[in-house]
N, C-alpha and C positions, 0 to 999 in steps of 0.2 A: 575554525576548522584547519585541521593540517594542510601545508603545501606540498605533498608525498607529489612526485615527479610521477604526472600520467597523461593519458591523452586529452587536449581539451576542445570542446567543441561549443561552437557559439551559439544559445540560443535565439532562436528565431522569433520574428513575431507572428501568432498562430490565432486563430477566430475561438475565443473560447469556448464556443458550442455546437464546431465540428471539428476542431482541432486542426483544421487546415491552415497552412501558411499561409498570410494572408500577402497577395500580389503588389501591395501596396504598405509596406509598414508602419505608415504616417498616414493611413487613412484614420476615420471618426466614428467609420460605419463598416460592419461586416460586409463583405461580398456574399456571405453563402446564405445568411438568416435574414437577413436586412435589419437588422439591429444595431444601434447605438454602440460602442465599446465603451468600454469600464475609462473613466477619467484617467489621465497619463498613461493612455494604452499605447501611444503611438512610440515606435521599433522598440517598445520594450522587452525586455526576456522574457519570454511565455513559459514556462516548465509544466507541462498537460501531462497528469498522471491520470489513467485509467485502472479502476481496481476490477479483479475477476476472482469465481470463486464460486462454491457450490455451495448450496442453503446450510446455515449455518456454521457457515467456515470463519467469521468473526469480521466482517467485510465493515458492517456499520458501528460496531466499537472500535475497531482500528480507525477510520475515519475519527470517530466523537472524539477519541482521546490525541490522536495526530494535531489535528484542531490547536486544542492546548497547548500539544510541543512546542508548535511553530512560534504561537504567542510570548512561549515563556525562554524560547529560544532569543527573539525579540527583545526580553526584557535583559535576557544575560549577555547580548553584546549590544544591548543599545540603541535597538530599534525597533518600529511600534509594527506590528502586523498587525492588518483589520481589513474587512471584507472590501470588498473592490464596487459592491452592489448591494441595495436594502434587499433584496431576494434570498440574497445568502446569507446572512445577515438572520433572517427572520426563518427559514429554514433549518437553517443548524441550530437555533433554538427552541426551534419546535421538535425535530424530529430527531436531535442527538443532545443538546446541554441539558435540555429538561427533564425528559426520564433517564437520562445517566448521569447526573451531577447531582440534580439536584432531589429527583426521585429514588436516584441511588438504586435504577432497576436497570433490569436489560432492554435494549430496542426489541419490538416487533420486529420481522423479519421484514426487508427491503419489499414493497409492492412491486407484482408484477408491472413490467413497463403499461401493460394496456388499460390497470387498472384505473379507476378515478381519482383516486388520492397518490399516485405515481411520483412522488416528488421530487426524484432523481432526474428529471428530463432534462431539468437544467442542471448544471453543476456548481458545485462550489468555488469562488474566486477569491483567493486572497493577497492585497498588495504586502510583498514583502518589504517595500521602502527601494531605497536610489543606493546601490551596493557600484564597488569599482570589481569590472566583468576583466579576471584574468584572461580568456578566453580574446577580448577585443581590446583590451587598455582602454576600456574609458568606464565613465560612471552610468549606469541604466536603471532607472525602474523595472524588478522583479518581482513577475507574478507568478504564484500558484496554482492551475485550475486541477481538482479533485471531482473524478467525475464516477459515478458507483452503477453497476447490474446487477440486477435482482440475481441469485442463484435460480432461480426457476427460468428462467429468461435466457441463460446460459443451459440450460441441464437438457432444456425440448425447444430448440431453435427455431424460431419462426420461418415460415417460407422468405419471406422478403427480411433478410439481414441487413437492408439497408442502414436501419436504423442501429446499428452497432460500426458502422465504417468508422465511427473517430477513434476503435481501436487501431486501426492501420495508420492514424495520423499523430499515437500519444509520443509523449515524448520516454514514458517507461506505461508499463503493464508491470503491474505487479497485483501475482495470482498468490492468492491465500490459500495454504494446503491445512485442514487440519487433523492433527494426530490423532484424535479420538476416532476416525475412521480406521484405523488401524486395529483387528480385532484382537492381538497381544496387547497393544495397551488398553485397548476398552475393558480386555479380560482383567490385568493388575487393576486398573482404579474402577471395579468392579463397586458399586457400592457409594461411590464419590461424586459419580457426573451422574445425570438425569437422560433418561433414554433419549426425552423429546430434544432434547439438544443436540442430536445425531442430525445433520444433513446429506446430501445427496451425495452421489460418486465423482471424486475430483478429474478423476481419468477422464469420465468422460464428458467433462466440461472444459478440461483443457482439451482433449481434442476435437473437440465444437468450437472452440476458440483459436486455434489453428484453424478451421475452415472457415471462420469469419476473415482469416487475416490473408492480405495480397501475398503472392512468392516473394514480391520486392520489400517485404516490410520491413523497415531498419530502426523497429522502435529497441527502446532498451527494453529488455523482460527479465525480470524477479520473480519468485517461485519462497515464498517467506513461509517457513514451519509458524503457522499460529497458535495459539494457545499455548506458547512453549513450557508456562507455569506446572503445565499437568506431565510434562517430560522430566521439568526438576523435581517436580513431586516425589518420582519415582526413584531417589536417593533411598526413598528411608525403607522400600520394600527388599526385605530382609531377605536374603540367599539367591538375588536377581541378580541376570550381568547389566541388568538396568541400573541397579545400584551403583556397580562399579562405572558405568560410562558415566553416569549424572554427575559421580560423585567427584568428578575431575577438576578439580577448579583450576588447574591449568589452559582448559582450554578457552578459546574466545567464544564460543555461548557461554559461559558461565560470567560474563562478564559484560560491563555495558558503560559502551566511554562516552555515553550521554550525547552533548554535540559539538564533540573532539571527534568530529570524523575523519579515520586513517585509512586509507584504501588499503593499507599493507595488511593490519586488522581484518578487514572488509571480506580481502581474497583468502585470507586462513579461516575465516568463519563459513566463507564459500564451500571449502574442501570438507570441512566438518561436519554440518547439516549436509551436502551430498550422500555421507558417509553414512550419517542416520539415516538420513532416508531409504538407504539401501538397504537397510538394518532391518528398517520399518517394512521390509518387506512392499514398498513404494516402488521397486525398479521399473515397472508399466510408463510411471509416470517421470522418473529421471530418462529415461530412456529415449521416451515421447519428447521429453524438453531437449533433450541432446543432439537428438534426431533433427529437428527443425529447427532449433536455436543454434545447434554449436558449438560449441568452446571457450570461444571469443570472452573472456572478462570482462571486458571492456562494454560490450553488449549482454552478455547472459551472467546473473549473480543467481544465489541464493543465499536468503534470510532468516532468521529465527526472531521473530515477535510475541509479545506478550503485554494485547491492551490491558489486562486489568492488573498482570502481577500476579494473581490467586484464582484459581475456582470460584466461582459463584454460586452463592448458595440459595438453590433453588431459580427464583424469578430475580435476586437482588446480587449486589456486587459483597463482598465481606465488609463487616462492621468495618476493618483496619483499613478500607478505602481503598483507591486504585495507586497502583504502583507500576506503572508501565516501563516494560522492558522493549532494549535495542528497537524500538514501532520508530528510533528517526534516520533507523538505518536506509531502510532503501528509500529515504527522501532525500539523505545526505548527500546518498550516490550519485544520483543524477543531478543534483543541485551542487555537487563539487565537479563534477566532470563538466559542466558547463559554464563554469569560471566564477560562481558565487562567493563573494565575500565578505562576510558580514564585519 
């Protein structure tokens, strides 16, 4: 990862299943769950990402395929990432490697939290190995925790939102917007996507999601264009100013520097996807982010991802496999702003 000159902040060590700091960073046992922590938990760097996002916004392919990044990121500077717990371990093979890798279809949609197969309750944990923390000058065990909400769970809020506070404790929130919600692009790839693939309204899940979160809340938040595949798409339709914007390969969406992460990159793809998004006729929703989040860089990005690379055809991923795009941007971010070094 690049050393681009920016602000850094030390991660803390945090209870991975309410994302609280935990009062103790050389404890063995959670203060808030009364559970056991994950083996070399103690003052290790915690990085708690929260995902948000309305039904069928692509929340559990970005997950399945993130998964892989991290591993294969692992393999290309020389260290092993693997689950921190047999729970995650045995979940993300159930309910993400196995019907997307190796079924080569798409996940069911996230269960509601109250459901009985809810498997989301806990989260994912992955040790990234013993990295030297620019942030502290010294060497620490870094972990992952990946924690997912059902779009339904977000879209019609419960009375008691208790059970959603460890958004006020993540270390980033990152809300998956997707473009097929937009009826100009639904209209061009008219014929392409499948209706039932449409989910619920982003607006007003992010502003549900602001009302879950405290006024003092200083997580990082991300706001990632998903499905970005069906935006590049949109080059080859003839006599669109779609064409012409897609067709840019100047810019930084059209491009993906893998896990050479550049903040400088990072804040030019920020301005760009804003830009679309305004395009998109999205302003409710840049607006709503700008409004509560701010300005701030350093705190508020946005993203352009693309779990699978292509369309999916039908219930399955394409024959040519998945090809995922910029999906290790907003994990980069906050895991370079926090002094990670692999």
């Amino acid at each position: 990862m690049n050393n681009n000159p920016t602000l850094l902040t030390s991660a803390v060590t945090r209870c991975p299943w309410t994302f609280k700091p935990l009062s103790d960073p050389n404890a063995e046992r959670s203060e808030y769950v009364d559970r056991d922590l994950p083996r070399g938990w103690q003052n290790a760097a915690t990085v708690c990402i929260a995902l948000a996002g309305a039904r069928a916004s692509g929340k559990s392919l970005y997950i399945g395929v993130l998964v892989k990044l991290l591993q294969q990121m692992g393999e290309e500077f020389g260290f092993v990432v693997e689950p921190a717990d047999e729970t995650t371990q045995e979940r993300y093979e159930t309910n993400y490697e196995t019907p997307l890798f190796e079924e080569r279809g798409l996940m069911p949609p996230t269960p509601s939290y109250s459901s009985s197969d809810a498997y989301q309750h806990d989260p994912l944990i992955y040790h990234l190995g013993v990295h030297f923390d620019r942030s502290t000058n010294e060497n620490r065990n870094f972990f992952i925790v990946i924690r997912d909400v059902a779009g339904e769970d977000l879209e019609n809020l419960p009375e008691d939102t208790s059970r959603l506070d460890f958004f006020n404790y993540a270390d980033e929130i990152l809300f998956l917007f997707d473009p097929l919600k937009v009826p100009q692009i639904k209209n061009y790839l008219k014929g392409f996507i499948s209706e039932s693939a449409l989910g619920g309204d982003p607006s007003k899940v992010l502003q549900n999601l602001t009302r879950v979160l405290n006024v003092d809340n200083h997580s990082r938040f991300g706001i990632a264009l998903s499905k970005f595949d069906t935006l590049q798409s949109l080059e080859s339709v003839e006599n669109s100013e779609w064409a012409q914007i897609m067709g840019n390969y100047g810019s930084a969406y059209r491009r993906d520097n893998g896990f050479n992460y550049d903040d400088h990159d990072s804040q030019l793809l920020h301005y760009e996807v804003e830009s679309l998004l305004i395009k998109l006729d999205a302003k409710t929703l840049v607006n709503s982010f700008n409004n509560y989040f701010g300005r701030n860089l350093h705190r508020c990005r946005y993203f352009a991802t693309s779990a699978l690379g292509a369309p999916p055809k039908g219930s399955h991923i394409q024959e040519t496999g998945i090809a995922p795009y910029r999906c290790m941007d907003p994990i980069s971010w906050v895991l370079f702003n926090y002094g990670f070094t692999p």
